[in-house]
N, C-alpha and C positions, 0 to 999 in steps of 0.2 A: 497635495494638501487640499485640505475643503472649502467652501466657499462659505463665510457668513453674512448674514443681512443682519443687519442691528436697523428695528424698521419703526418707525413713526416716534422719532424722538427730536428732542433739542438737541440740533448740535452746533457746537462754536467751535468753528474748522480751525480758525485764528491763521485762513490762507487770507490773502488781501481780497481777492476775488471772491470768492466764496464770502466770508463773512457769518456770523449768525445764523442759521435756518432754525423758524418756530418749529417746523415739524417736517422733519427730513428722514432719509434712511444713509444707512453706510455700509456699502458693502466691502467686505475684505476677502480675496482670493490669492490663497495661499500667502504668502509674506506682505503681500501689497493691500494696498488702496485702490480697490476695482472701481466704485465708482461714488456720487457723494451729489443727495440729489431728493427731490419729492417723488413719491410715488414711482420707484421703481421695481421691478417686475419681483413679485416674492418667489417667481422659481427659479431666481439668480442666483437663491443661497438653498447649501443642502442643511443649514440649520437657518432659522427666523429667531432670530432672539427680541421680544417684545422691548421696546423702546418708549413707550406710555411711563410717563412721569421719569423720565432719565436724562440725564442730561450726557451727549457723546462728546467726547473734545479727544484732542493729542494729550498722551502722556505727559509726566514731568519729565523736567531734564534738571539733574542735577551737575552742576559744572565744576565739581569742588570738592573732592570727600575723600578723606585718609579712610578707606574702610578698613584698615588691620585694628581700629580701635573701637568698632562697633559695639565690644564685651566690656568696655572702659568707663560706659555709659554713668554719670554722676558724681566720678573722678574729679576730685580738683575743685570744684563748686564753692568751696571756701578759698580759692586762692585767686591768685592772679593768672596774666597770661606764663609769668616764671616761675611761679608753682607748676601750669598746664606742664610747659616744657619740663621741669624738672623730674615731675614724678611721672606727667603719662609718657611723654617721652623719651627721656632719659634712663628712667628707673624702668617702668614697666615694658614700656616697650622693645628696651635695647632687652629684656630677659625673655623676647617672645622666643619658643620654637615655630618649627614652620605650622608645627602640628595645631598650635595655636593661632597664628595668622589663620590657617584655615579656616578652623572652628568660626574664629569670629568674623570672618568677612562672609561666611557662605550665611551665618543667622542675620551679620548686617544686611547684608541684599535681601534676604527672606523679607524682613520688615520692609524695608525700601520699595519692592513690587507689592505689597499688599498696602502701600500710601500711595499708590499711582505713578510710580519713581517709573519709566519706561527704558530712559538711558541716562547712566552711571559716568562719573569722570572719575575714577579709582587714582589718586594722587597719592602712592603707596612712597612713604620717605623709613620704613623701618625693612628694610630687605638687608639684613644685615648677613645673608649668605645667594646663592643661586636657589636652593633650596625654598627660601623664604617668598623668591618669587614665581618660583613654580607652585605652589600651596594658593599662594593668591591668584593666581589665573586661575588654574583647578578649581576654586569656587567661584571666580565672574562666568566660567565659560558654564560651569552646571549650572547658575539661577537663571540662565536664557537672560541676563541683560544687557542691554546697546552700552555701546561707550567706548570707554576709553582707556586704557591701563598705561597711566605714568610711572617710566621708573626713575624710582627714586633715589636716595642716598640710606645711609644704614642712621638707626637711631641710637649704636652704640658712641657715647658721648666722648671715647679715647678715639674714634674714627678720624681717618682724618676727611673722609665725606660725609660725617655727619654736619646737624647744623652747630654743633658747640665747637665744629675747629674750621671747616671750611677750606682745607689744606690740599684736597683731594677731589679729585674728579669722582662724578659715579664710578661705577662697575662700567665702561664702556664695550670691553670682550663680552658680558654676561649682555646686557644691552643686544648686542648683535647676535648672541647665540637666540635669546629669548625670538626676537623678530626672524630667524632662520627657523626655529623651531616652530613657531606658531601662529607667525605674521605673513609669512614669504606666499604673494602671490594671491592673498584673502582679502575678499571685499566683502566678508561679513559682518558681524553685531559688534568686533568688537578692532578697536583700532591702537598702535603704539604711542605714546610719545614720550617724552623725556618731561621729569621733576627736576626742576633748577632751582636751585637753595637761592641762586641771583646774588645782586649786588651788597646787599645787609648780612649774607649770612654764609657768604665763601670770598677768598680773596680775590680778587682784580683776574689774572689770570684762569684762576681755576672757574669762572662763570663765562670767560668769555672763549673757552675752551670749551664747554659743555653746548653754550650757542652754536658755537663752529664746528661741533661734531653734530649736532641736532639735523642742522641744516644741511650739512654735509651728504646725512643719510635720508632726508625729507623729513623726518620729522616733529611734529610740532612742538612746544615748549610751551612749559609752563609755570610762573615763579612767585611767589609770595612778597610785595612789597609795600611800604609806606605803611606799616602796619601801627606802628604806634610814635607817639610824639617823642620817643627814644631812637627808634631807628632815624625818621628826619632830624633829629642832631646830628647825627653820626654822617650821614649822609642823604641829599635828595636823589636817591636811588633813581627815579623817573629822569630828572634833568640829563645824570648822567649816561642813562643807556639811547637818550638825545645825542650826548656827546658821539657817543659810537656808530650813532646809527642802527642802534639794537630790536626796537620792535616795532611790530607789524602784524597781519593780521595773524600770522603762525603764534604767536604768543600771547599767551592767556593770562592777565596779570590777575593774582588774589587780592582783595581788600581796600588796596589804594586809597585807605583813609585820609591820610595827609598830603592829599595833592593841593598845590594851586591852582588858579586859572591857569596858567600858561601851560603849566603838566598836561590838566584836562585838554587843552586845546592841542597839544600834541598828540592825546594819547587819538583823540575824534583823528586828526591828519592822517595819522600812520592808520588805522582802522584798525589800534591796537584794542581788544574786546577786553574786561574787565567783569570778575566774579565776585559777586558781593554776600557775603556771610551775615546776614545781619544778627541772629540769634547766638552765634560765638563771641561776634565781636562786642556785644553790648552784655553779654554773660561773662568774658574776663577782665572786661575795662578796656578795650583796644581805643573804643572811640564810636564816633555814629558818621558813618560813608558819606561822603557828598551827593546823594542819589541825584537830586533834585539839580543841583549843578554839572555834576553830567550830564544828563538826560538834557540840559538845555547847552553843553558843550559839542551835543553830536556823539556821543561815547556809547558803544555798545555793552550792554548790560544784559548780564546773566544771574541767575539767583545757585545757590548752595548754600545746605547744612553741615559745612567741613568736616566735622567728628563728630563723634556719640559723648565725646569725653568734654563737649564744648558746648554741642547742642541737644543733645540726649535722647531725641529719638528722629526719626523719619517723618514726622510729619510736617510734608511740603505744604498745606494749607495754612497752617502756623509760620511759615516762612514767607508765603504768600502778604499774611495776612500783618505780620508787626512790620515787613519790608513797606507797604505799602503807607499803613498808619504813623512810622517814625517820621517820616519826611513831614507829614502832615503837621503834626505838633511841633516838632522842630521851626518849622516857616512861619509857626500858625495861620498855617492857608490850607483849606480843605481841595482845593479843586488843584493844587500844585501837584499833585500823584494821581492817576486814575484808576481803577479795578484792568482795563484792557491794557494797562501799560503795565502792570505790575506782572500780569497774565501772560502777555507776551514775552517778559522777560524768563517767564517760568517755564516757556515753550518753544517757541520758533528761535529767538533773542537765543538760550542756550542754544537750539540746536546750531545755529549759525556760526556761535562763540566756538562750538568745537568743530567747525567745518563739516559740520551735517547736515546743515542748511535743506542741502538736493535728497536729502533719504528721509529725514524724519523734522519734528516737531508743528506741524498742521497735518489737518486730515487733505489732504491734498490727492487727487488720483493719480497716482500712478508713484506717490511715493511709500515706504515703507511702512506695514500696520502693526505701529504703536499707537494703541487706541484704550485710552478707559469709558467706562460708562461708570456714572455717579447716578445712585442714588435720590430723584428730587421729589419722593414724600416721604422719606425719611423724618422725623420729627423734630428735629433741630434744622429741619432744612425748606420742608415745605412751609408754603404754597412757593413755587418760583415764580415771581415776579421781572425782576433785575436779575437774568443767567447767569453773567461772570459776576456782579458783582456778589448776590451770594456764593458763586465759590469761592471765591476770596474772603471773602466776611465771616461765612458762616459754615461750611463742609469740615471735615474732617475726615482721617482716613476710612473712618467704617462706614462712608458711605460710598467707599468704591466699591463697586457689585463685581464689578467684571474688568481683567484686564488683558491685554494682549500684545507680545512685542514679538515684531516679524513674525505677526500674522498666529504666534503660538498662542493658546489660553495659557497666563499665568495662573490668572484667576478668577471662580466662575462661582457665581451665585454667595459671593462674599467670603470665598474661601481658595487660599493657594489651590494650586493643581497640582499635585504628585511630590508636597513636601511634608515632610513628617515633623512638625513645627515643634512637637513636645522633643522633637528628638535633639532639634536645634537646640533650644532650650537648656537640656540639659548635656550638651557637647559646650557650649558657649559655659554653664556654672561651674564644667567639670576645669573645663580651659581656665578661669578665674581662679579657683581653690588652687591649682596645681603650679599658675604663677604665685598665688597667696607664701604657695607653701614654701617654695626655692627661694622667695625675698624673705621671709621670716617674718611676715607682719601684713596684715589685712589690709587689702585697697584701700584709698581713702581719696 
């Protein structure tokens, strides 16, 4: 592989050490992070990519995303979160073929690397065959992105692993064929773990069966809890996986809106890590996340735009950007959130959250090159004054120029690398029309 200099730019490495550089260069050799530094040698790289007016940083990390619903995008908007469930999940989804899941995760990821997304947490809960989760590997492994592929339960709602019965374990055999098949012995882009429907949404045994197989085989878990002021009736899901002694840092909680302090103060103990949706949860009614109480409980935080069907498109700066300003007007205190904490939770904070702490989210030497370059005199973006804080405030995805994960060009002078986007496009409308057609009645 070849060596690039990305040479005389801003870059916000967001390693501890490192820190900010006004005008630095980053060179990437083959998959890695060669070196990250002022005035390094330009015949280090067999290309020079000009760095004047750009700002260099680590990719996004999104911690949290059902990509099979990508094509779903605007669904439900009028409803609640049991409209979401009912129609994208229930209705549409339990009717995906696989041929479908593909379509639409391989055009979700397209969008996702062309908004600086660099590594993926594919939280797939609609595999309603083997089939269905070969389709969705099939397009994580073609978009070159980092992550994660959870599997999950089926979204047929007579299931008994789906989340409207909870009666049933995942697929466990299929689970272990998929990690023989395409896991066994791979330290590359993309890593397994287990979707846990958890304590609200499977019964007693059938979750803590799912943990005990997770763990059993190494891998990590991940569960959706406290999501709304319905499930804490029902149960304080947090307290009781206390009772059990259930998590830690292997497990990735979604949402956790309705915790209390003592929750929080568990979850900071255990170094149990927690993903915050803010554009879903405040688009179906779920509630607005305790960031700010976290953040002062010790609690590791990570950002994601769960679905298309929630949050509607890919753009991490828009998640950046409302995660950062809710807490603000919620507290009415401006300085209670800052640009570098929101920033970090978007970068390093995920990659940690999914145990990739050691490979990716800083530009850090000698770890893996997921790296974008933005944009900074783009029009809506110059003059750079405040680095992070205009990207947080003010970017957007079309001012990613260029991106790269393990060290590949996704995308190069504001345009994918070697996708046929029109094709996506219309793979993704043909996919819609052809669920349209088998339910007998147009998305909504």
């Amino acid at each position: 592989m070849s060596r690039t200099l990305i040479a005389d730019a801003l870059v916000i490495t967001m390693d501890d050490e490192l820190g900010t550089l006004e005008q630095a260069d980053v060179l990437i050799d083959g998959a890695h992070i060669a070196a990250v530094g002022p005035s390094l040698p330009r015949e280090s790289g067999d290309e020079v990519v000009d760095g004047r007016d750009r700002i260099v940083m680590p990719g996004f990390v999104d911690t949290h995303r059902h990509m099979w619903a990508a094509m779903l995008r605007g669904c439900a908007c009028y409803g609640d979160l049991g409209t979401y469930f009912h129609d994208v999940v229930f209705t549409y989804g339990a009717n995906f073929t696989p041929e479908d899941t593909y379509a639409s995760i391989r055009f979700g990821l397209a969008e996702a690397v062309d908004s600086g997304i660099t590594t993926m947490h594919a939280w797939e809960h609609n595999l309603q065959t083997p089939a269905h989760a070969d389709a969705a590997l099939q397009a994580l492994d073609e978009s070159g992105m980092r992550g994660r592929f959870s599997y999950g339960p089926s979204s047929d709602p007579s299931a008994g692993s789906s989340f409207a019965q909870g009666t049933e374990t995942i697929d466990f055999d299929d689970v272990l064929r998929v990690r023989r098949e395409r896991f066994e012995g791979d330290d590359g882009r993309l890593h397994l773990g287990i979707a846990c429907r958890g304590v609200e949404y499977s019964k007693p045994e059938i979750w803590q069966r799912e943990f005990a197989f997770a763990r059993e085989h190494g891998l990590p878990i991940t569960v959706h809890t406290m999501m709304t002021a319905h499930d804490v009736e029902r149960a304080r899901a947090i307290s009781i996986y206390k009772e059990h002694e259930a998590l830690g840092p292997d497990v990735l909680l979604v949402h956790a809106i309705h915790t209390n302090e003592d929750e929080r103060a568990y979850l900071a103990q255990t170094a149990t890590p927690v993903s915050i949706s803010l554009l879903s949860e405040l688009r179906t009614g779920m509630g607005i996340p305790p960031i700010a109480e976290m953040m002062q409980a010790g609690v590791l935080l990570s950002l994601s735009c769960d679905t298309m069907a929630a949050s509607d498109n890919s753009d991490y700066f828009a998640v950046l950007r409302t995660t950062l300003l809710v807490p603000r007007g919620q507290h009415e205190n401006a300085t209670i959130y800052q640009p570098d904490q929101v920033l970090r939770h978007g970068t390093i904070d995920g990659a940690r959250s999914l145990g990739l702490g050691e490979k990716t989210g800083s530009l850090s030497p000698g770890k893996r090159a997921d790296v974008i370059v933005v944009r900074g005199d783009d029009l809506n973006l110059a003059p750079i004054n405040v680095a992070d804080g205009q990207v947080v405030l003010a970017a957007q995805p079309r001012n990613v120029e260029h991106v790269w994960i393990d060290g590949v060009q996704r995308k190069r002078d504001g345009e994918l690398v070697d996708v046929d986007v029109d094709a996506l496009v219309r793979n993704a409308k043909s996919a819609v029309a052809g669920l349209s057609e088998r339910l007998g009645k147009p998305l909504t």
